[in-house]
C-alpha positions as CSV (number, residue, x, y, z in Angstrom):
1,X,135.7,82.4,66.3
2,X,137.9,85.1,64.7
3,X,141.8,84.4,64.9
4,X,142.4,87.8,66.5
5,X,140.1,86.3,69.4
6,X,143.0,83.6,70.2
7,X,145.7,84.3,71.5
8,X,148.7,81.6,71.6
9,X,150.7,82.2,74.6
10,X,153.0,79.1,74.7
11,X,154.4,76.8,71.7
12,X,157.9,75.7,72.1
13,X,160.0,75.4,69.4
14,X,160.5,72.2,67.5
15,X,164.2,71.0,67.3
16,X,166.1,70.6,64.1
17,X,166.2,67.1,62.7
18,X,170.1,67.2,63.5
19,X,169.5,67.6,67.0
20,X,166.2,65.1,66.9
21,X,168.6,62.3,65.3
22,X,171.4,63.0,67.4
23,X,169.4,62.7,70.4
24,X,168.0,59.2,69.0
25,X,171.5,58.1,68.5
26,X,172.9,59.1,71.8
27,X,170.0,57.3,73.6
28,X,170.4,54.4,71.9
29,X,174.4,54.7,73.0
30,X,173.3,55.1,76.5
31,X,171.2,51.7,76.4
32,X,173.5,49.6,74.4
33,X,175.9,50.6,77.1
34,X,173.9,49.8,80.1
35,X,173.2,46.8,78.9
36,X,176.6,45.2,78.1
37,X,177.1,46.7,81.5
38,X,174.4,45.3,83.2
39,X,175.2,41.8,81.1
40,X,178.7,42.2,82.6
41,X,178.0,42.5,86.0
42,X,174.7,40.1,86.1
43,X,176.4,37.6,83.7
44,X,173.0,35.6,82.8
45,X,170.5,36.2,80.2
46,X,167.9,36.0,82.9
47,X,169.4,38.0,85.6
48,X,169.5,40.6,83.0
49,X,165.5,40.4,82.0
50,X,164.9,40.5,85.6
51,X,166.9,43.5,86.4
52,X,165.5,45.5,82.9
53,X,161.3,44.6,84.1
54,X,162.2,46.0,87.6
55,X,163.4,48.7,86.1
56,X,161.0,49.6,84.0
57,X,158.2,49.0,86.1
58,X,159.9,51.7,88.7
59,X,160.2,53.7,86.1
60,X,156.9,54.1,84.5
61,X,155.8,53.7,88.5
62,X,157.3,57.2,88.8
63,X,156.2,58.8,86.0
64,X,152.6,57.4,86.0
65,X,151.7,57.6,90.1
66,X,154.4,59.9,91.3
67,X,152.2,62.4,93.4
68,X,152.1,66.0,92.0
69,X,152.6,65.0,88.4
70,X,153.7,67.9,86.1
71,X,152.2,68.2,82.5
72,X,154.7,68.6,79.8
73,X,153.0,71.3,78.1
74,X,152.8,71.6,74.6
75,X,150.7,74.5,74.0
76,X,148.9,77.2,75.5
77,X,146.0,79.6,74.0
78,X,143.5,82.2,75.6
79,X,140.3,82.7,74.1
80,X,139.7,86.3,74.5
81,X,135.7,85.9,73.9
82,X,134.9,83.4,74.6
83,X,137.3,84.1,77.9
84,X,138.6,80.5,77.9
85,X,142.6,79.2,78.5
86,X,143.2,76.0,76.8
87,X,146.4,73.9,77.8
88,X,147.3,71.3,75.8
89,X,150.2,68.6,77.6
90,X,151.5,65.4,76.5
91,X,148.4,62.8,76.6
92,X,145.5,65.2,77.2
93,X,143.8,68.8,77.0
94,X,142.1,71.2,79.2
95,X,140.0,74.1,78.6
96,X,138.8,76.2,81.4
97,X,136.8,79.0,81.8
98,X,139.2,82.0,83.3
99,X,136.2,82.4,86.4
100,X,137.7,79.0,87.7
101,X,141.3,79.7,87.7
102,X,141.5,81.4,91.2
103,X,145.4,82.2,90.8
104,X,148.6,81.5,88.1
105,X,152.1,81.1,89.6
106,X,155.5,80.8,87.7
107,X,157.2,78.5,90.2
108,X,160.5,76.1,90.2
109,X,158.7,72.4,90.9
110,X,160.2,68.9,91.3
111,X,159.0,66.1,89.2
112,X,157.7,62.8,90.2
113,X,161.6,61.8,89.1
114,X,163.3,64.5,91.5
115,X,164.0,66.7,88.6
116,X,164.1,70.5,89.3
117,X,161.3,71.8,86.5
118,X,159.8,75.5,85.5
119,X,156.4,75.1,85.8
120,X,153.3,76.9,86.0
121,X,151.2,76.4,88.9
122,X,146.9,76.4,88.1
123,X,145.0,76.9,91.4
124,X,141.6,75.9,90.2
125,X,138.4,77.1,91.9
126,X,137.3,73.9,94.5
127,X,141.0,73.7,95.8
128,X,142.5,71.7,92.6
129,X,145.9,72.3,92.1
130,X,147.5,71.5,88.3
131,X,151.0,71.9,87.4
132,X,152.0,72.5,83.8
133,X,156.0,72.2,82.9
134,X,157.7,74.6,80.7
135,X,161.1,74.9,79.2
136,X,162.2,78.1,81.0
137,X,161.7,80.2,83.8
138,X,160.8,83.1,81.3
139,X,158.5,81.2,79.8
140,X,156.3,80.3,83.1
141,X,156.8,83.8,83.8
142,X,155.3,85.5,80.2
143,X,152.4,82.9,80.9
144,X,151.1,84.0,84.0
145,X,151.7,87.9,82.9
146,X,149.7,87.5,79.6
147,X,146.9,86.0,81.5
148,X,146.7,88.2,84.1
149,X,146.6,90.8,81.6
150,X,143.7,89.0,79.3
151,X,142.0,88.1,82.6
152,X,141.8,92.0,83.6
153,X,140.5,93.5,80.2
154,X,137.5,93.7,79.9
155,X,135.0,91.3,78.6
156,X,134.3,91.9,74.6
157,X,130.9,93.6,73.5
């Protein structure tokens, strides 16, 4: 495959160390916190442990089952002869022929946690419906125009 057959059309930027760290320290704030909170107000070791599996099994309830799920994407690419799309998200990959994507929309979705996301919204030939997570609005949106616009060239000799 040449490299002027692929196309990438999503990659978001890495953050700078300073931010990754600072992000890692400001976590780890928030959890120290909640816990001396949650020691405060529970005031047993074992009140505590109960209160931290509950929450964790909600939480990973949510993110693992919550219907609708949207893929944190992590990369995009078009394959312009082999006429392919491949999405790559968090904890998988997906490559589809462009005859199975019936239509792209750049669309505002809610998460399985009730968070307002930009998102772009696969309709797949046989009714399946995928939903891939983006950082911005303009970035849903440049998807689904590039791929319309791969999708209506025409095939290569």
């Amino acid at each position: 495959m040449a490299d002027d057959d692929l196309e990438v059309l999503y990659e978001p930027q890495r953050g700078s160390a300073r931010a990754l760290a600072a992000s890692w320290i400001g976590a780890a704030l928030f959890l120290c916190f909640v816990a001396w909170l949650m020691f405060r107000l529970l005031r047993s070791p074992l009140s505590m442990g109960i209160a931290a599996a509950v929450t964790a099994v909600v939480l990973l309830a949510q993110s693992r089952y919550a219907p609708g799920g949207v893929r944190a994407t992590r990369r995009v690419t078009a394959d312009r002869r082999a006429r392919t799309v491949t999405w790559v998200w968090r904890g998988g990959e997906l490559c589809l022929p462009w005859s199975e994507i019936e239509s792209l929309q750049a669309e505002r979705v809610t998460g399985g946690d009730g968070v307002d996301l930009a998102a772009v919204v696969l309709h797949r030939a046989g009714g399946e419906v995928l939903r891939f997570g983006v950082r911005t609005d303009d970035a849903a949106k440049g998807i689904t125009d590039a791929l319309a616009a791969l999708r209506a060239e025409a095939p290569p000799a």
